[in-house]
PALUM-124939 format. One line per field, with one value per residue (C-alpha): residue in three letters; x, y, z. Coordinates in nm, 3 decimals. Example, Ala and Ser with C-alpha at 12.3 -4.5 7.8 and 13.67 -1.06 7.14 Angstrom:
REM residues 2
torvex = ALA  SER
c1 = 1.230  1.367
c2 = -0.450  -0.106
c3 = 0.780  0.714
REM end
This chain:
REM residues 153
torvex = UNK  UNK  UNK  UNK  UNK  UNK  UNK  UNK  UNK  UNK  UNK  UNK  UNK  UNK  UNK  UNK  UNK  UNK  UNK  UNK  UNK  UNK  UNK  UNK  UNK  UNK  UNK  UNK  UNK  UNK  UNK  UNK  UNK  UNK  UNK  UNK  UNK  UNK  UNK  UNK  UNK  UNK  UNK  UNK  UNK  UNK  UNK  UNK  UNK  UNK  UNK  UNK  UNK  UNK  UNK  UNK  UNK  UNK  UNK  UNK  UNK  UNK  UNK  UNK  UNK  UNK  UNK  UNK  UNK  UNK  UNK  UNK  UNK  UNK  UNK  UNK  UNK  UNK  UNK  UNK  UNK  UNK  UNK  UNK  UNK  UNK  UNK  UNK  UNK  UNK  UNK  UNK  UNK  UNK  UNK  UNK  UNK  UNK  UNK  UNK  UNK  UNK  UNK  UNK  UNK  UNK  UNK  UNK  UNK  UNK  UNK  UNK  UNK  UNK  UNK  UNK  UNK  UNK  UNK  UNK  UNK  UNK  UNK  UNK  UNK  UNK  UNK  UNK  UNK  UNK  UNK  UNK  UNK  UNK  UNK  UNK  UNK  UNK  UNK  UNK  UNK  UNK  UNK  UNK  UNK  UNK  UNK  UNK  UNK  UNK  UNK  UNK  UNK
c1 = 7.638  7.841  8.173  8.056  7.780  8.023  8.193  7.948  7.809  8.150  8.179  7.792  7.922  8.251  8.087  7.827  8.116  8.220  7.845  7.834  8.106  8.020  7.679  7.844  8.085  7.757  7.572  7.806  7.883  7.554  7.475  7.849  7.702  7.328  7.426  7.717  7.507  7.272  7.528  7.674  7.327  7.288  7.589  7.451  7.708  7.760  7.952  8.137  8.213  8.288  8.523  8.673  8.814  8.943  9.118  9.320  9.359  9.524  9.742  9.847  9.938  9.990  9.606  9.560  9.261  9.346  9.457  9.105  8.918  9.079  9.020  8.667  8.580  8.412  8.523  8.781  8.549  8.262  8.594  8.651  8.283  8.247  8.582  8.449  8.138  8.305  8.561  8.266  8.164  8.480  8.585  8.883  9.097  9.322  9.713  9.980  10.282  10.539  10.762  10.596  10.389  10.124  10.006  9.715  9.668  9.391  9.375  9.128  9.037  8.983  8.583  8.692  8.933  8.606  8.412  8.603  8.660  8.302  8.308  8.575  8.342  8.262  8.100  7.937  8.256  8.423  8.168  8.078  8.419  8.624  8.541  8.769  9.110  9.390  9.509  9.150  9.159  9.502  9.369  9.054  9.224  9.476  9.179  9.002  9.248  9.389  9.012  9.057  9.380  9.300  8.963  9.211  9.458
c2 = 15.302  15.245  15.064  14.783  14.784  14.747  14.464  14.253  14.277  14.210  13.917  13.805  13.848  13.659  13.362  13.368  13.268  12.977  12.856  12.933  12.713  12.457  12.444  12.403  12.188  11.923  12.001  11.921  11.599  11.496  11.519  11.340  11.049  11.015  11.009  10.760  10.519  10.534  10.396  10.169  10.017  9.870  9.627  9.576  9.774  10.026  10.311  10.212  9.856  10.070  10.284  9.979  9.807  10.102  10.175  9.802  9.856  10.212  10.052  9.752  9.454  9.730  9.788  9.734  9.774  10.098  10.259  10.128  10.292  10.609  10.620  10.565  10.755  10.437  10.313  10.020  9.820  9.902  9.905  9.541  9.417  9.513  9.342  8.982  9.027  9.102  8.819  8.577  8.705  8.590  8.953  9.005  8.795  8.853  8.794  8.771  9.040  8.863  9.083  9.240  8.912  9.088  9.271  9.212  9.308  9.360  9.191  9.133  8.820  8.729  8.775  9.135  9.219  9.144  9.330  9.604  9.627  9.692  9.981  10.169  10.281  10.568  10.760  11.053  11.188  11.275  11.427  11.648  11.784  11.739  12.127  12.205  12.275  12.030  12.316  12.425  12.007  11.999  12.369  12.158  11.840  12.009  12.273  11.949  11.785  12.094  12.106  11.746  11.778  12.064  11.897  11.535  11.772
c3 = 10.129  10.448  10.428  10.612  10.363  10.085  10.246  10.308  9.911  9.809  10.079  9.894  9.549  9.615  9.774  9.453  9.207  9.447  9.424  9.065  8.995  9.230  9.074  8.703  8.790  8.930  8.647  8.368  8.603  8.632  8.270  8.183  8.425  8.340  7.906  8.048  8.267  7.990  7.744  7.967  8.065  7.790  7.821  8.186  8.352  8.616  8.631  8.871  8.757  8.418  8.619  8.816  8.470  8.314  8.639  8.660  8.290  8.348  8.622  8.396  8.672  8.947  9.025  9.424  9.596  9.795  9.406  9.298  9.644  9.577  9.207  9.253  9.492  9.695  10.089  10.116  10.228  9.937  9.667  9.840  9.788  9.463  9.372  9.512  9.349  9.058  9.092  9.162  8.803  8.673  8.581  8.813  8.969  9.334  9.259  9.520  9.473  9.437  9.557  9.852  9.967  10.216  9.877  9.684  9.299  9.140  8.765  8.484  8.349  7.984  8.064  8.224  7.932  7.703  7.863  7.903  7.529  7.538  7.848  7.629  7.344  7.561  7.312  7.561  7.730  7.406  7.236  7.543  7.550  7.234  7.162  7.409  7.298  7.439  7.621  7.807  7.887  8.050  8.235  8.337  8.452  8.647  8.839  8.925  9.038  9.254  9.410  9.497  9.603  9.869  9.980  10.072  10.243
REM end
C-alpha cells in the first residue's frame, strides 16, 4: 500500500471515531428524552417547560430570560413565548430588578413551585446513569460541556 494510501485510511478511520461518538452521544440522548417525555407526559408537561422550572429553580431569583434561552437550548424569542404562555398559566411570573431596572427576572409562582415538585421526580435520568462512578459523571459533564463550549466559540 502506497503512503498516500495509508493516509487516507487513517484520515477514514479517524473521522469514524468522531461519527461513532457523535452517533452515541444522540442515541443515549434520544433514549434519556423519549423515557423522560414519557414520564413527564403524564403530568401534562413538556420537556422543555420541565427544563424551564428546574432552570429558574437552579438560578433561585436570578433566572432571566437570556440564562433560560441559553439553558434550553431554544431562540430568545421562542424562550420569550413560552414564558408568556406559561405566565398566562399562572406558572411564572415577570419581576423588575430592582437593582438594574431595564432587567427582567424570571420567577415561579406557587402553581409553578407545585408543579415543579412534581417535574423533579425524574426517575429516568438517574437510573440511566447512576452506574457511573461520580468520577466518570464529573469526566462526562465536563466533555459535554467542552463540546458545547467549542461549538459557541
Amino acid at each position: 500500500m502506497t503512503t498516500e494510501g495509508k493516509i487516507r485510511r487513517k484520515e477514514k478511520t479517524s473521522d469514524e471515531k468522531y461519527f461513532r461518538a457523535a452517533l452515541l452521544l444522540i442515541r443515549v440522548s434520544e433514549l434519556i428524552k423519549t423515557k423522560r417525555q414519557h414520564e413527564l407526559s403524564k403530568i401534562g408537561v413538556s420537556l422543555v417547560r420541565a427544563a424551564v422550572l428546574r432552570h429558574i429553580i437552579r438560578l433561585d431569583k436570578k433566572a432571566m430570560l437570556s440564562e433560560i434561552s441559553r439553558s434550553v437550548v431554544k431562540s430568545p424569542h421562542g424562550t420569550s413565548m413560552l414564558v408568556t404562555r406559561m405566565e398566562k398559566e399562572g406558572l411564572v411570573k415577570r419581576v423588575k430588578d430592582l437593582a438594574k431596572k431595564n432587567l427582567v427576572r424570571v420567577e415561579l409562582t406557587e402553581k409553578g413551585m407545585e408543579l415543579h415538585e412534581l417535574v423533579a421526580k425524574d426517575t429516568v435520568t438517574v437510573p440511566t446513569m447512576s452506574f457511573l462512578s461520580d468520577e466518570e459523571i464529573h469526566k462526562l459533564i465536563m466533555l459535554l460541556g467542552k463540546i458545547l463550549q467549542h461549538d459557541a466559540d
